[in-house]
C-alpha positions, 0 to 999 in steps of 0.5 A: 500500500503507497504512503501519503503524506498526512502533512499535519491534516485530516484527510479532506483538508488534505485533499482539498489544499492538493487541489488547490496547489495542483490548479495553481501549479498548472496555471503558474507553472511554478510555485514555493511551498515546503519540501514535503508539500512539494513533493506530494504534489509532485506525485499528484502533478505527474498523474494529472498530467498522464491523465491529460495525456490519454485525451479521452472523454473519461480523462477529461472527467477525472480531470475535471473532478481533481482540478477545480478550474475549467480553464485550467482543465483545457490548459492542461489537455490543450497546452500542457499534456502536448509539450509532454507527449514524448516524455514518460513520467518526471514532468515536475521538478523540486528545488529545494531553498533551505528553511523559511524565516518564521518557523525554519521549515524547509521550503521548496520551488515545485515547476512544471520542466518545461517552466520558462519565467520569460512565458509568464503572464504579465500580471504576473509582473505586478504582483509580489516576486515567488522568489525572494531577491536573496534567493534568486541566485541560489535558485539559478545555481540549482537550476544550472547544477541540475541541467549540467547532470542532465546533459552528463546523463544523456551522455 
């Protein structure tokens, strides 16, 4: 039997707050979370994403029960799941930040890898930055060292 994380929550809170980051990581492309919801809602990402790859009527059904916007649910069948139709699983990718100021908890970036900043909207601009200015750098640098181990796998 797979485990889930409980993440301090009872089953329907859980559920619902995957929901809600799972429609908001499919409109953004990327969001900061902590570690451990990062990689929960990677496993959730995934699926949906397989799901939306199949483009059947009984896909578009189950999408449209976990994802709670319909907009978002044509994105994902229309832009989306295309961009990924060659790649088998690891849709997602987690980097992680080091710990949040308030409490320590680790924090995370989850995007989709295909994510580039340039795409995004230009609302997105006004409004507060995901990455803080101090963190920029340190999220380049992972981003960089993960692309380098990529190109050395291929190899």
């Amino acid at each position: 039997m797979p485990s889930v994380r409980k993440l301090g929550r009872k089953s329907d809170h859980r559920k619902a707050m995957m929901r809600g980051m799972l429609t908001l990581l499919l409109d953004k492309g990327r969001i900061e979370t902590t570690v451990h919801k990062a990689k929960e809602l990677k496993r959730v990402a995934d699926k949906m994403i397989t799901v939306g790859k199949k483009k059947t009527d009984a896909a578009k059904r189950a999408a449209f029960a976990y994802i709670t916007k319909e907009e978002i649910v044509k994105k994902l069948f229309d832009q989306i799941a295309p961009s990924f139709e060659d790649k088998n699983g690891g849709y997602t990718r987690v980097l992680k930040l080091g710990p949040r100021r308030g409490d320590g908890a680790e924090m995370a970036i989850i995007e989709l890898v295909n994510y580039e900043p340039s795409k995004a909207k230009a609302d997105d601009k006004k409004k507060k930055p995901l990455v803080k200015r101090r963190n920029i750098k340190r999220v380049r640098r992972l981003i960089a060292k993960q692309t380098k181990r990529r190109q050395r796998a291929q190899k």
